[in-house]
MARBA-3410 file (N, C-alpha, C, O; in Angstrom, 1 decimal):
220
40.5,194.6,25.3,41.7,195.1,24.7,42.9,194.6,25.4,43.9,194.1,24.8 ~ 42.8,194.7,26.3,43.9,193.7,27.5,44.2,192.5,26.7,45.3,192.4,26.1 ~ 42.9,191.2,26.8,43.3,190.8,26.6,43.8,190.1,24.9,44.0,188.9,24.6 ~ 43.7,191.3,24.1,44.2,191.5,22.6,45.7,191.4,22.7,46.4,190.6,22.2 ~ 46.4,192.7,23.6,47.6,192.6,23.6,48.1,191.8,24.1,49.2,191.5,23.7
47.4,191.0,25.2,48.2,190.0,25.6,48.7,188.7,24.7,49.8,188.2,24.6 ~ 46.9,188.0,23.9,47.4,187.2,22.5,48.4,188.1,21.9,49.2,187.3,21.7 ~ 49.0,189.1,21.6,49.9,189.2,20.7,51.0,189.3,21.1,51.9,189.3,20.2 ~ 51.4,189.5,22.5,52.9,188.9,23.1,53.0,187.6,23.5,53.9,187.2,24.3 ~ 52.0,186.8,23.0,51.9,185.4,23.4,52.2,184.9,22.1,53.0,184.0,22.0
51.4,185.4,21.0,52.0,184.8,19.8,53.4,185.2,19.1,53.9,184.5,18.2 ~ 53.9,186.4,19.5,55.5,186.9,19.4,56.3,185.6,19.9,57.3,185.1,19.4 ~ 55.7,185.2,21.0,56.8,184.2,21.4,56.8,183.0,20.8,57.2,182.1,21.6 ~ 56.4,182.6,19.7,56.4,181.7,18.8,57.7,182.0,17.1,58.2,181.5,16.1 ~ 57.6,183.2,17.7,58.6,184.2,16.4,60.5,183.9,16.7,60.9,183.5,17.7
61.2,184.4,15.7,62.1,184.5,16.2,62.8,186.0,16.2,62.1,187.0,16.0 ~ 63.9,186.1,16.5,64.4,187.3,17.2,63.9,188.6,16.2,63.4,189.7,16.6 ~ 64.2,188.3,14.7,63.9,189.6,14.0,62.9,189.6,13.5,62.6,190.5,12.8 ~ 61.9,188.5,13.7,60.5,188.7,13.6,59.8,189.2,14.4,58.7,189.5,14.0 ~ 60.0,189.4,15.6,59.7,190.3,16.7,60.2,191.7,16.6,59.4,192.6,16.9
61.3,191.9,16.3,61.8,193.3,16.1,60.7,194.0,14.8,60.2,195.1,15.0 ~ 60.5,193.2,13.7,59.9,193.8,12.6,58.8,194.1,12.8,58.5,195.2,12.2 ~ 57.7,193.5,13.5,56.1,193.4,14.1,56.1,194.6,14.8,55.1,195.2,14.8 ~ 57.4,195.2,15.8,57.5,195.8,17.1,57.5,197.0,15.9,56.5,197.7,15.8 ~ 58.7,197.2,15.1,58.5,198.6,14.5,57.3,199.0,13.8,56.7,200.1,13.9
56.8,197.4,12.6,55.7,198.0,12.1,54.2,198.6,13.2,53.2,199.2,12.8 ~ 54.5,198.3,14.2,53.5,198.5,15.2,54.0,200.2,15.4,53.4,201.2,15.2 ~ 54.9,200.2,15.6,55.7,201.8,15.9,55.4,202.7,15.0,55.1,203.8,15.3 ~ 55.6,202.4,13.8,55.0,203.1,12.6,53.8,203.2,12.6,53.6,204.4,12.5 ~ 52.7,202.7,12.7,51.5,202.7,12.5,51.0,203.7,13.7,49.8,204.1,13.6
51.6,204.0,14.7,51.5,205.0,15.7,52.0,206.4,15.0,51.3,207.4,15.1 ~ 53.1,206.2,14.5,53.9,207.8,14.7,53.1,208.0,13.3,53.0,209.1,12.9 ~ 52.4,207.1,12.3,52.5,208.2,11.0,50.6,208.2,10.9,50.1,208.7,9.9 ~ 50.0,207.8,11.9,48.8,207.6,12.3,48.0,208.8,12.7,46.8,209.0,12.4 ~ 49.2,209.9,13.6,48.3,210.5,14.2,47.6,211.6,13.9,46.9,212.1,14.7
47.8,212.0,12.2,46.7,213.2,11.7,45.6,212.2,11.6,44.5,212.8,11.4 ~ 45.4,210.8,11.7,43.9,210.7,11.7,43.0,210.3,13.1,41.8,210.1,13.2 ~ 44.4,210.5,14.4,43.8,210.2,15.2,43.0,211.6,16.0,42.0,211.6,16.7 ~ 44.1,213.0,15.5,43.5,213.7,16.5,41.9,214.5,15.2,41.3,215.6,15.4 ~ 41.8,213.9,14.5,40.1,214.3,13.8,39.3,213.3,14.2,38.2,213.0,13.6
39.8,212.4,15.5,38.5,212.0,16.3,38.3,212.4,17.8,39.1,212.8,18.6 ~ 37.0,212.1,17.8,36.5,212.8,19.3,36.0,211.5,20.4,35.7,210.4,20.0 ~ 36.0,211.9,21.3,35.3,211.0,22.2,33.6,210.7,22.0,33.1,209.6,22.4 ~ 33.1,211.3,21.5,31.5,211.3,21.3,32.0,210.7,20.5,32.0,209.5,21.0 ~ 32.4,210.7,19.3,32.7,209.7,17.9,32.9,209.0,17.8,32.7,208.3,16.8
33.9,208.5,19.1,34.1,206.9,19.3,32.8,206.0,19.8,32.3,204.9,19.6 ~ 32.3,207.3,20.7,31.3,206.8,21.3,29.9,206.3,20.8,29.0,205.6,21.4 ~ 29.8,207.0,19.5,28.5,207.2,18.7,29.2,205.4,17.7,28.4,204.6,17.2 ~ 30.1,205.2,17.8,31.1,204.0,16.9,30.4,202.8,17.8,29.6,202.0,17.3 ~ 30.8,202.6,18.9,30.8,201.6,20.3,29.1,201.2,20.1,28.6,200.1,20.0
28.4,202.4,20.1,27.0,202.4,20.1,26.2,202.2,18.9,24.9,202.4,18.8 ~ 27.2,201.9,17.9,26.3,201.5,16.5,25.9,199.9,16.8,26.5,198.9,17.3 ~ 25.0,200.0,16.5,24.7,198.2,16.3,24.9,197.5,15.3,25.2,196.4,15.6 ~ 25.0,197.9,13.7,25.4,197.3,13.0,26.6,197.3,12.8,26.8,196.2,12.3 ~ 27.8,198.1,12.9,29.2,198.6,12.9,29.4,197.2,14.0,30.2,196.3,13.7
28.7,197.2,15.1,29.6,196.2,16.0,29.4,194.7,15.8,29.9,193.8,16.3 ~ 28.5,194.7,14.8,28.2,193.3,14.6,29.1,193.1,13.8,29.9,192.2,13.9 ~ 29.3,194.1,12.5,30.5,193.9,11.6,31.4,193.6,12.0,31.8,192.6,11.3 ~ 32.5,194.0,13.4,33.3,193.9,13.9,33.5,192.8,14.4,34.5,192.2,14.1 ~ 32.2,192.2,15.4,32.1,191.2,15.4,32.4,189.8,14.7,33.0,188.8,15.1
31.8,190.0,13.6,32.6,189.0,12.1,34.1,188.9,12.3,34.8,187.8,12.4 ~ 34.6,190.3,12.2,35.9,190.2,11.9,36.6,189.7,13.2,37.5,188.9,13.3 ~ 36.2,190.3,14.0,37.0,189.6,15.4,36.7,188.2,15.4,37.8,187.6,15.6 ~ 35.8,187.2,15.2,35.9,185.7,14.9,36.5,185.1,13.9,36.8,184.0,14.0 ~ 36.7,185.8,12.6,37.4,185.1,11.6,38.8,185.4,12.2,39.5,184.4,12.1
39.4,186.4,12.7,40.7,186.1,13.3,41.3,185.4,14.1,42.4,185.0,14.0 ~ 40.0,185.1,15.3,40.4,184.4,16.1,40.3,182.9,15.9,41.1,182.2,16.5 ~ 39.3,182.5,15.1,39.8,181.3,14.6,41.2,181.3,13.7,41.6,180.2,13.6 ~ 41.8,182.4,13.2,43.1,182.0,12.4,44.1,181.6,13.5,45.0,181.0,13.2 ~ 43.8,182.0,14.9,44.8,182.0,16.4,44.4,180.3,16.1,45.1,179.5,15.6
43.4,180.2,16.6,42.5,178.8,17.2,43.1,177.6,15.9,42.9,176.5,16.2 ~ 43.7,178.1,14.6,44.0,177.0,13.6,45.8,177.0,13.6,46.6,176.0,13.5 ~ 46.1,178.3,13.8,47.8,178.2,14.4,47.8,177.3,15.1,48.3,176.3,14.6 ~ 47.3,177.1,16.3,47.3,176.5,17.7,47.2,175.1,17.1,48.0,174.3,17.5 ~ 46.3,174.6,16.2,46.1,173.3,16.4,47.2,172.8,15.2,47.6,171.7,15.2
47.5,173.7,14.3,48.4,173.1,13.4,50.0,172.9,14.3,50.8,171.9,14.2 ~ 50.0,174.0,15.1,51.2,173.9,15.9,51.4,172.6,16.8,52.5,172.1,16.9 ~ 50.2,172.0,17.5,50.2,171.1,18.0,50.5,169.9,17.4,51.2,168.9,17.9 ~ 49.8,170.0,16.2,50.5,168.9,15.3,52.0,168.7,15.5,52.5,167.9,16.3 ~ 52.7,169.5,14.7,54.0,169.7,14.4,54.8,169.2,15.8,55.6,168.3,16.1
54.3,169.9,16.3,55.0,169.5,18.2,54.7,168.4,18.6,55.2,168.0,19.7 ~ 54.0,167.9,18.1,54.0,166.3,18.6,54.2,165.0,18.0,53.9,163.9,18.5 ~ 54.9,165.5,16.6,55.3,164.9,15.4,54.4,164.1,14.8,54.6,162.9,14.5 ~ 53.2,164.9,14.6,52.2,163.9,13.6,52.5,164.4,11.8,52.6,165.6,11.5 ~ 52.5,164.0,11.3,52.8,163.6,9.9,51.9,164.9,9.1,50.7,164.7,9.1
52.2,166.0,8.5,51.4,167.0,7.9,51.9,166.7,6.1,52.7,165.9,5.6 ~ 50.9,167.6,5.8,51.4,167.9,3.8,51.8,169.0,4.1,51.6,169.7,5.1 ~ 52.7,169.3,2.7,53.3,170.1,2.2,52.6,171.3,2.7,53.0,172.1,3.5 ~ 51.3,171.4,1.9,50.4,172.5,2.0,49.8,172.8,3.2,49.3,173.9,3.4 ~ 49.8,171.6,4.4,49.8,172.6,5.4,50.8,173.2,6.2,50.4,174.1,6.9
51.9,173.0,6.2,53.3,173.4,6.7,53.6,174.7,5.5,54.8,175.0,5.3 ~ 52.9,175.1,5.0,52.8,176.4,4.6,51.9,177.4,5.1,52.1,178.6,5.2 ~ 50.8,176.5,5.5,49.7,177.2,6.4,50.3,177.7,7.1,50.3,179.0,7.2 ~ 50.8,176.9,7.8,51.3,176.8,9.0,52.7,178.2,9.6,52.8,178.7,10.7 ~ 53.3,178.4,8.6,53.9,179.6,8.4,53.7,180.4,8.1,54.4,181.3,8.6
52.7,180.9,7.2,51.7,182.0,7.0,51.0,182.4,8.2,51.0,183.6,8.5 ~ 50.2,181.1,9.3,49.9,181.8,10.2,50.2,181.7,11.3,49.3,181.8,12.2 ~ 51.7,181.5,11.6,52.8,181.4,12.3,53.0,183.7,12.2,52.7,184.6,12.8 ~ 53.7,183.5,11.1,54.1,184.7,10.7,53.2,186.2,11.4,53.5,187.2,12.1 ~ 52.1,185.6,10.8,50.7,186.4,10.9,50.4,186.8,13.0,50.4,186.0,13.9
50.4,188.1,13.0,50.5,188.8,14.5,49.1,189.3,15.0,48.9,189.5,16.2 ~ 48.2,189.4,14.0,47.2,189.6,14.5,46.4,191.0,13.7,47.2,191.7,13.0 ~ 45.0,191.5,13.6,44.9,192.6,12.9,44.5,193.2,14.2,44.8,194.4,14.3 ~ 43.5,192.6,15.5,42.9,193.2,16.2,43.9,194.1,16.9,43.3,195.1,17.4 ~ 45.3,194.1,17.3,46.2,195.0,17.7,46.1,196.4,17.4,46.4,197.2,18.2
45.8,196.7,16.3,46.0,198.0,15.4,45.0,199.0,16.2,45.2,200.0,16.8 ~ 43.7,198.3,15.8,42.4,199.6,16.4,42.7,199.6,18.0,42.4,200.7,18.7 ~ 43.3,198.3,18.7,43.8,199.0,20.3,44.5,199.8,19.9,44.0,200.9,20.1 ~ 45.9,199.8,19.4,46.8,200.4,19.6,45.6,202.2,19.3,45.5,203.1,20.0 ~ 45.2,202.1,18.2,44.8,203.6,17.7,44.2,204.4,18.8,44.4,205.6,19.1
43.1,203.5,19.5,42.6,203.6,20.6,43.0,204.4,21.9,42.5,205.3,22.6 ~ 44.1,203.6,21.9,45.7,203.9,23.0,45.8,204.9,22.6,45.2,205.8,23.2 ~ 46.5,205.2,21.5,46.9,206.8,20.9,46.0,208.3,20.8,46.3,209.4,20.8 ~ 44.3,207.5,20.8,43.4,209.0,21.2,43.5,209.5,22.3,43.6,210.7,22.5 ~ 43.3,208.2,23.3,43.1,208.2,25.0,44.4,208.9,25.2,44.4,210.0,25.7
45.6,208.2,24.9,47.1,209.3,25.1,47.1,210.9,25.1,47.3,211.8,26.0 ~ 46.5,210.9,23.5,46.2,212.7,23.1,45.4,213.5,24.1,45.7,214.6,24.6 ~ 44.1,212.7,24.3,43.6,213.6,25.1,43.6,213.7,26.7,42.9,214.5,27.4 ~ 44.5,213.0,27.1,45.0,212.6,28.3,46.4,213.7,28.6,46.6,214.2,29.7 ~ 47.1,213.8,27.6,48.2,215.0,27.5,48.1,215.5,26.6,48.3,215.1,25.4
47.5,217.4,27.2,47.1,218.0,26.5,48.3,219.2,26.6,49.0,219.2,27.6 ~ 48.5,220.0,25.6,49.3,221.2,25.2,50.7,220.8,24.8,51.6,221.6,24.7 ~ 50.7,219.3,24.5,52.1,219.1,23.9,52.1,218.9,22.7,50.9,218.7,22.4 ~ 52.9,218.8,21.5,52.4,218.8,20.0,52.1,217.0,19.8,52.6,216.1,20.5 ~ 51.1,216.9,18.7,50.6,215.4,19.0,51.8,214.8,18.0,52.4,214.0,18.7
52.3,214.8,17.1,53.6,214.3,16.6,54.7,213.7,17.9,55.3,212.6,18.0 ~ 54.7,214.7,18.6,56.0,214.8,19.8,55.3,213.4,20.5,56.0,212.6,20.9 ~ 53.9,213.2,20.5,53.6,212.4,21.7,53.4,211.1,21.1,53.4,210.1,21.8 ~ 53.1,211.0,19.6,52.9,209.7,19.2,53.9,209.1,19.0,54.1,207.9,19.2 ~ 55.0,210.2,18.3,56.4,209.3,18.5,57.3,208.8,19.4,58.2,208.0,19.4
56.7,209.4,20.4,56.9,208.9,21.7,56.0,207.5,22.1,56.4,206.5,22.6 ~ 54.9,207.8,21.8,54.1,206.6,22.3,54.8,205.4,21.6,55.2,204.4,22.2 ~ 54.9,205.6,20.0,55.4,204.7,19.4,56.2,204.0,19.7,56.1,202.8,19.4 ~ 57.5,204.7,20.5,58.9,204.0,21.1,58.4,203.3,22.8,59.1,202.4,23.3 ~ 57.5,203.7,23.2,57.2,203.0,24.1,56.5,201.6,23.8,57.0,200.6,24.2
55.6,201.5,23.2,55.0,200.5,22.3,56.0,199.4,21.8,56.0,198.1,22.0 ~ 57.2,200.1,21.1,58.1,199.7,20.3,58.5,198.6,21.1,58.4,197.4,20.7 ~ 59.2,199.1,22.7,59.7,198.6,23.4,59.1,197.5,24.7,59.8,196.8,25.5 ~ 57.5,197.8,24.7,56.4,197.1,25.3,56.6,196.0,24.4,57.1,195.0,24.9 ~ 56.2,196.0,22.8,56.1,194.9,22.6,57.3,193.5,22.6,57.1,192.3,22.9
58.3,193.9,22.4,59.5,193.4,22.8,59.8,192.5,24.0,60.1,191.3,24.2 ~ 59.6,193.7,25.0,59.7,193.3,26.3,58.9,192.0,26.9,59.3,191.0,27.4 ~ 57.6,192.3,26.8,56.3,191.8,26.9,56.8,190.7,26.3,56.3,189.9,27.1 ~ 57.4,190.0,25.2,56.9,188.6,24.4,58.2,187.6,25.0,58.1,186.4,25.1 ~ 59.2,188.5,25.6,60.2,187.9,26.1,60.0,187.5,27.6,60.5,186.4,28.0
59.4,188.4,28.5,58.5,187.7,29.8,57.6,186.9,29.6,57.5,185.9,30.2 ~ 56.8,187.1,28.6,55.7,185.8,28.7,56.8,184.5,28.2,56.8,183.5,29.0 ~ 57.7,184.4,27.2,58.7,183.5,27.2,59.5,182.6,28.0,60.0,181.5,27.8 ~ 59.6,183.6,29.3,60.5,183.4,30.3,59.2,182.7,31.5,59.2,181.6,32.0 ~ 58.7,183.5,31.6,57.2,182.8,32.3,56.6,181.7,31.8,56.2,181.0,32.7
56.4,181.2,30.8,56.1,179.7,30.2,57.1,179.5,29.1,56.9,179.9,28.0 ~ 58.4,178.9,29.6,59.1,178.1,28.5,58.6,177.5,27.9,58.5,177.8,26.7 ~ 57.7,175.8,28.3,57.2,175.5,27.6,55.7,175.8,26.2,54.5,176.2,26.3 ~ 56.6,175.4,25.2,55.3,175.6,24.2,54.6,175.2,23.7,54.3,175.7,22.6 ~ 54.1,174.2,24.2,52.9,173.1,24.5,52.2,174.1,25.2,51.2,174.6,24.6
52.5,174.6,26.5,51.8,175.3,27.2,51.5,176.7,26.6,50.3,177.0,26.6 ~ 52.2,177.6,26.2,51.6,178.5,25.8,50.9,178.4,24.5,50.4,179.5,24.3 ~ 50.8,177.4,23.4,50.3,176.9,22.7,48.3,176.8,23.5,47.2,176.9,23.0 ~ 48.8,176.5,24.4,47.0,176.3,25.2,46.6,177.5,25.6,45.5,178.0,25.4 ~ 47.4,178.0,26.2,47.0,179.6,26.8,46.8,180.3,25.7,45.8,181.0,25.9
47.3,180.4,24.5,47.2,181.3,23.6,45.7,181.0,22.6,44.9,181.9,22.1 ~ 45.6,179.8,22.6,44.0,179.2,22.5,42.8,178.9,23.5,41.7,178.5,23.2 ~ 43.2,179.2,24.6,42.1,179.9,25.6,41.6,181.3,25.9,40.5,181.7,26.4 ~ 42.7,182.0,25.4,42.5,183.6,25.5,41.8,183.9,23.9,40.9,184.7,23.7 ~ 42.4,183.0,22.7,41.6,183.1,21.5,40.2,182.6,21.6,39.5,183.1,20.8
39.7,181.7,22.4,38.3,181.5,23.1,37.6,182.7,23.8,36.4,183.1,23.5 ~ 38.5,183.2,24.8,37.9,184.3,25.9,37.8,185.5,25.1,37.0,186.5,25.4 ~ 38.5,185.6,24.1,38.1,187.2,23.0,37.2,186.6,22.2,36.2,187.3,22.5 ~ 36.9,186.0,21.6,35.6,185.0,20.7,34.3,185.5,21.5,33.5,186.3,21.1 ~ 34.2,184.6,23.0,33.2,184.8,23.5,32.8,186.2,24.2,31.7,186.7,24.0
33.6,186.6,24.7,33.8,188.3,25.0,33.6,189.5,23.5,33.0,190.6,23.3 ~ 34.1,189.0,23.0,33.4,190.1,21.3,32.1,189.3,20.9,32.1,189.8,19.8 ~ 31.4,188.7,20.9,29.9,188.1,20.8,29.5,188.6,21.7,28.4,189.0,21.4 ~ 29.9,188.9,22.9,28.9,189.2,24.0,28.5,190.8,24.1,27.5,191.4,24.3 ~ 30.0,191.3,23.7,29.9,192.6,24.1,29.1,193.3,23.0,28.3,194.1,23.1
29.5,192.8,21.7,28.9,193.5,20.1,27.6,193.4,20.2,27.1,194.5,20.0 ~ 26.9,192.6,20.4,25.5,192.3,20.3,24.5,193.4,20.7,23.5,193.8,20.1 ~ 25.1,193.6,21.8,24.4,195.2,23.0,22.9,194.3,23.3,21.8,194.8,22.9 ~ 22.9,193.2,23.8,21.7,192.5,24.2,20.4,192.0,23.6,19.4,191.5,24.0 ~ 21.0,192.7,21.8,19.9,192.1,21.5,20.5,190.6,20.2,21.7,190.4,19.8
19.6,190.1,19.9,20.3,189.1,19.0,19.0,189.1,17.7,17.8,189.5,17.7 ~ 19.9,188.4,16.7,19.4,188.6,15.6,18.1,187.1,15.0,17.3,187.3,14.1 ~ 18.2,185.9,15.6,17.5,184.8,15.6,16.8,184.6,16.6,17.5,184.5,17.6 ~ 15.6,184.5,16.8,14.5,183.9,17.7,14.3,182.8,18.1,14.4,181.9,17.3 ~ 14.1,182.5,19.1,13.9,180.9,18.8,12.6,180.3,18.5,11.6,181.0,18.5
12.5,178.9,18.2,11.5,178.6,18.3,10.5,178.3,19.2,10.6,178.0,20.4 ~ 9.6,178.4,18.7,8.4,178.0,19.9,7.8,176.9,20.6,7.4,176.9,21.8 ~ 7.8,175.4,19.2,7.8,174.3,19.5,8.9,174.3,19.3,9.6,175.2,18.8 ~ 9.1,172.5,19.8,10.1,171.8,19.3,10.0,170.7,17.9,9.1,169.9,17.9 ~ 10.6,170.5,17.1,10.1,169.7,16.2,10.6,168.4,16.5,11.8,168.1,16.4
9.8,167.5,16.9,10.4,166.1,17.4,10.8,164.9,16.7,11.3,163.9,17.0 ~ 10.3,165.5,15.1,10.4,164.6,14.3,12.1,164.9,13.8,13.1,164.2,13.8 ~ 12.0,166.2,13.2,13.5,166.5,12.9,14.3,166.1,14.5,15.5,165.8,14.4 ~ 14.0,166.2,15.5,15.1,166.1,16.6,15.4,164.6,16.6,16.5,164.3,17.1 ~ 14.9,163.7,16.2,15.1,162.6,16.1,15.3,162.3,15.1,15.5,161.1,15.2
15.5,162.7,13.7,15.8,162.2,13.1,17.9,162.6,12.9,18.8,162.1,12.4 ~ 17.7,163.9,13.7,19.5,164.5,13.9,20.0,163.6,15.2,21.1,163.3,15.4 ~ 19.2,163.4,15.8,20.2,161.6,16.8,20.6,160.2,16.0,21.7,159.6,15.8 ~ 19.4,159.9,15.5,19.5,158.7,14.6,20.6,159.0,13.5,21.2,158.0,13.2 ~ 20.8,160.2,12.9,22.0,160.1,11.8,22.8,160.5,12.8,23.9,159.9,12.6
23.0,161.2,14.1,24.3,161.2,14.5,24.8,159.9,15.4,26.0,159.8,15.9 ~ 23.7,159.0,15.5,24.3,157.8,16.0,24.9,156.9,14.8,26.1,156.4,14.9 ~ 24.2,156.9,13.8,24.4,156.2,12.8,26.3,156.8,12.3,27.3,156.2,12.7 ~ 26.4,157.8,11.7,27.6,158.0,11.8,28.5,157.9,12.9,29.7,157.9,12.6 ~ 28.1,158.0,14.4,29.5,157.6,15.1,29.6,156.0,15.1,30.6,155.4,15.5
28.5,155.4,14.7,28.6,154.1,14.4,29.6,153.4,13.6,30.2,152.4,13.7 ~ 29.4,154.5,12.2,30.3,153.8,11.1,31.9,154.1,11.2,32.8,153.5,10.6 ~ 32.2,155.6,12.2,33.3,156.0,12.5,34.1,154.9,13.0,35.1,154.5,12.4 ~ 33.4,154.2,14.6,33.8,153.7,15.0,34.3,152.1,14.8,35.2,151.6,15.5 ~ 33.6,151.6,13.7,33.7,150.4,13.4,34.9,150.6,12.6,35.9,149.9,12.7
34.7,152.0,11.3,36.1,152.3,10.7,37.5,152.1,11.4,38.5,151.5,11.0 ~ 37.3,152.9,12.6,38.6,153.0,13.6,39.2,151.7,13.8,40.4,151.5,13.9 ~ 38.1,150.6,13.8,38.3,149.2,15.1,39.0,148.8,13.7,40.2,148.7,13.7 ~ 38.1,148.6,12.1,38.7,147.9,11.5,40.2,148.5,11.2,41.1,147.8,11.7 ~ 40.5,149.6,10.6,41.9,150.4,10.7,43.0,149.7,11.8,44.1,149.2,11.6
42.4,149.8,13.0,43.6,149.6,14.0,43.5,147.9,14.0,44.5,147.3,14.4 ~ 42.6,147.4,13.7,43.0,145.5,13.4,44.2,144.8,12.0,44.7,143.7,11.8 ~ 44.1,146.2,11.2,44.8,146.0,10.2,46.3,146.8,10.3,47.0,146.7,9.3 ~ 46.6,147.4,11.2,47.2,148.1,11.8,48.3,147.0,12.9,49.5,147.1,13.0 ~ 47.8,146.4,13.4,48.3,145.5,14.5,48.6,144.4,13.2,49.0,143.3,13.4
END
């Protein structure tokens, strides 16, 4: 979860001033008008959730289809920043998932808001979410403008922000699973298919590379 919030004050800093304000409130809202459904959960309930095995594999899906949306920002961005030639249609992409802040924030943030409730008890939970809200409000804010100020360059946090989209990838596969996995392996090896997936993979870097040589002879 840490390192969830952290991708998302890392990809704020790719935003500009009032696209950060807008993410920061919609995040604030989703706190203050959230919390009749937070306090009809329990700790066992979360905990009976954590300990589903199929629920977490589900999750698991979805935490990699997002993170590859991080991991396709990152490389379309790299493009652009280093002035390689794009289409139309991807410099749309490209702002779609420029724009785009993340989904996995939400179930922390909800998370944050039970742990809050039952951590401060006898105060009204309205009073505390709209509170948490404005704190959040102002975390996320704060937070996108230090990581800003800590790596100006955005080449660089362009990498960091696709290494931590790696380290949540491999960290939600590891943790969802709960140790067991769904494919077996085999028992032999098939040596005939293993050789026949070298021979076509030699064969195509063969023809790649002749492509390249001819390309850049016609090129010069």
């Amino acid at each position: 979860m840490l390192v969830v919030v952290f991708m998302t004050w890392l990809k704020l800093t790719f935003l500009k001033v009032w696209q950060i304000v807008a993410i920061a409130i919609f995040c604030s809202l989703f706190i203050g008008f959230s919390w009749p459904y937070a306090i009809q959960q329990s700790r066992n309930e979360i905990g009976e959730w954590l300990g589903n095995q199929a629920l977490m594999l589900d999750t698991s899906v979805i935490l990699t289809v997002e993170v590859l949306w991080q991991m396709a920002y990152c490389m379309l961005s790299g493009k652009l920043l280093y002035g390689e030639v794009v289409s139309r249609r991807t410099i749309w992409i490209y702002r779609i998932l420029r724009f785009f802040p993340g989904l996995l924030i939400f179930p922390v943030l909800f998370y944050l808001q039970i742990q809050v409730m039952y951590l401060i008890s006898g105060v009204d939970f309205a009073i505390i979410s709209w509170g948490l809200a404005l704190i959040v409000f102002l975390a996320i804010i704060v937070g996108s403008y230090f990581l800003r100020l800590l790596l100006p360059q955005k080449g660089l946090r362009l990498e960091v922000l696709f290494l931590s989209s790696s380290l949540v990838l491999i960290l939600g596969i590891v943790t969802t699973v709960n140790g067991t996995t769904n494919f077996k392996g085999a028992e032999s090896i098939e040596w005939n298919a293993l050789l026949a997936f070298i021979t076509l993979a030699f064969v195509c870097a063969g023809v790649g590379y002749f492509k390249y040589q001819i390309s850049k002879s016609k090129w010069n």
